[in-house]
C-alpha positions as CSV (number, residue, x, y, z in Angstrom):
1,X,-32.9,-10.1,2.4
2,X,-31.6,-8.0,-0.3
3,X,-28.1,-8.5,-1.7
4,X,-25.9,-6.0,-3.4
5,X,-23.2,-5.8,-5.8
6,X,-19.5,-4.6,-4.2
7,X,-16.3,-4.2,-5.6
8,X,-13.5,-6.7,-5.5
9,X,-9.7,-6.3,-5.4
10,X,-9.6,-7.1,-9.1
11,X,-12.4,-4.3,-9.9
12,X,-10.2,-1.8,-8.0
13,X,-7.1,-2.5,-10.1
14,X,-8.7,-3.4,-13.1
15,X,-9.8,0.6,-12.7
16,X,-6.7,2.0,-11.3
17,X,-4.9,0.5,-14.2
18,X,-7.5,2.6,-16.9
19,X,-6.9,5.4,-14.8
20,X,-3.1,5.3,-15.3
21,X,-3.2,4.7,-18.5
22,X,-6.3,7.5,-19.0
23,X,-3.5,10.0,-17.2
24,X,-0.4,8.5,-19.2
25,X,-1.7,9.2,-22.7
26,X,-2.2,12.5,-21.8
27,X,0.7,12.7,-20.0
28,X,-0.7,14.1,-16.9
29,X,0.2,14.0,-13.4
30,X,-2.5,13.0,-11.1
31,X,-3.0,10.9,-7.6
32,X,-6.1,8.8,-8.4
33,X,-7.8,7.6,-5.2
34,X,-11.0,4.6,-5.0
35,X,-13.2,4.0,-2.1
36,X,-15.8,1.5,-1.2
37,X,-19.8,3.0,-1.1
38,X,-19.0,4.2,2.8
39,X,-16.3,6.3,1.2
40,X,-13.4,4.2,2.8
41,X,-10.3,4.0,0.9
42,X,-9.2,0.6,-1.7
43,X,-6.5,1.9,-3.1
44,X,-4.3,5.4,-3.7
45,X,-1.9,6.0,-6.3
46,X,0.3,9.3,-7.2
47,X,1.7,9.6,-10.0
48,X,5.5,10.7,-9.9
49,X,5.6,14.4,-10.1
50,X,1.8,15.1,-9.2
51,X,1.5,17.7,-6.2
52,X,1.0,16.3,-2.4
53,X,-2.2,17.5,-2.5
54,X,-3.5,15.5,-4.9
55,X,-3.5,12.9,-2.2
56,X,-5.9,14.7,0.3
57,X,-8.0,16.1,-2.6
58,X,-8.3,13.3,-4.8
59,X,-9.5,11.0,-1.5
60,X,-12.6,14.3,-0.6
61,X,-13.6,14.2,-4.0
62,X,-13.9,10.2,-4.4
63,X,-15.4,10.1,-0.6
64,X,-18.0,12.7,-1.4
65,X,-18.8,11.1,-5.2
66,X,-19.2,7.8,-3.0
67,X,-21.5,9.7,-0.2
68,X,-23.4,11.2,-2.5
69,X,-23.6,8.5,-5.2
70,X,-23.2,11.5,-7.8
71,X,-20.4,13.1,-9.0
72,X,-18.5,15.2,-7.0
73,X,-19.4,18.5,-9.4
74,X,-23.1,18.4,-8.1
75,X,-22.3,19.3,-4.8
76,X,-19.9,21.8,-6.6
77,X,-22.9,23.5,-8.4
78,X,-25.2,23.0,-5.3
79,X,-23.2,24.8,-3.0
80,X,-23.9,28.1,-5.5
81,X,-27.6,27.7,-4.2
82,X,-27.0,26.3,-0.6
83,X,-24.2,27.0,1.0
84,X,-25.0,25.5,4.4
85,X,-23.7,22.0,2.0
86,X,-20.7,23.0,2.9
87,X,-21.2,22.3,6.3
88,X,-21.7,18.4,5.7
89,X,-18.6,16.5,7.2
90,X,-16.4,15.5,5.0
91,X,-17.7,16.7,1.7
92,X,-15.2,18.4,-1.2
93,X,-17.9,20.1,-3.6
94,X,-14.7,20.4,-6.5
95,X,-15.3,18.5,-9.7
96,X,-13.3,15.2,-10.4
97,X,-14.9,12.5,-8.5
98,X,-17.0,9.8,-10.0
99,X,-19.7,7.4,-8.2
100,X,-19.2,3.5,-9.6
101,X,-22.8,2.7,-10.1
102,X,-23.6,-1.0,-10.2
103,X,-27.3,-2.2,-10.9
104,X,-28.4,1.2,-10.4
105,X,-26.4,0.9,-6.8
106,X,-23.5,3.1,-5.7
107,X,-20.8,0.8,-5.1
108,X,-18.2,3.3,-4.6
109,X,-16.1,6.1,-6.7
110,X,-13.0,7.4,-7.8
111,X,-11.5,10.7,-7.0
112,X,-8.5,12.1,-8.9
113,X,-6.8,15.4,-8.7
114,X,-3.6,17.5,-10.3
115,X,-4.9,18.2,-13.9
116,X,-7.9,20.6,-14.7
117,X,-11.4,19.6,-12.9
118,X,-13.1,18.5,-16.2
119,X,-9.6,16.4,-17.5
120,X,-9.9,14.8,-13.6
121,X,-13.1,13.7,-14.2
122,X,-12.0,12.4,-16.8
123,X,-9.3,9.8,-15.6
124,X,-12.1,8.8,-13.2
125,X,-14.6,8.2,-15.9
126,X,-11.7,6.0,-17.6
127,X,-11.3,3.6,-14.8
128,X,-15.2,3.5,-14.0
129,X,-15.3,2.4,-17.8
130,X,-13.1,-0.4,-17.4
131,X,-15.5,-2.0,-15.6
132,X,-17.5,-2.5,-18.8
């Protein structure tokens, strides 16, 4: 049988914690969700004074990163080609969610929203860095 690497509690705040501090030092005003490789949700954070919707879009862009084991802006640039991808359940083609790879296997992914899609993506690629 084949074994595979998973995230822990301490991987998921290890990461939400260089997300926070990605978002802080650029003082921007996010909600930073992480889910397991079946796209279920570890943990949510949002930080005072980001929009509600950062919640709902920050959770479809870290559940489709984590579906799709590639960042969320493939599907984003897909879609242009194929729009029958939007029809997959589930699936928020925007840019800002980030698959945790792990020996080459998806292990989950972070999804953040509230700033510019490239400056999302890049809290996410903090906290997927702390992992080292």
């Amino acid at each position: 049988m084949r074994s595979k690497p998973t995230l822990t509690a301490d991987d998921v705040q290890k990461m939400m914690a260089a997300c926070k501090a990605e978002a802080a030092k650029n003082n921007w005003k996010v909600g930073i969700a992480i889910v397991d490789d079946a796209g279920y949700l570890w943990a949510f954070e949002r930080i005072e004074g980001a929009g509600r919707v950062t919640s709902t879009v920050a959770l479809g862009k870290a559940r489709t990163a984590s579906m799709m084991g590639r960042p969320s802006k493939m599907m984003e640039d897909r879609i242009k080609d194929r729009p029958a991808f939007l029809l997959f359940p589930d699936i928020l083609p925007i840019q800002g969610g980030m698959p945790i790879l792990v020996q080459g296997e998806c292990v989950g992914a972070i999804g953040v929203s509230g700033v510019q899609s490239h400056e999302d993506e890049q809290v996410a690629s903090a906290g997927i860095a702390a992992l080292g």
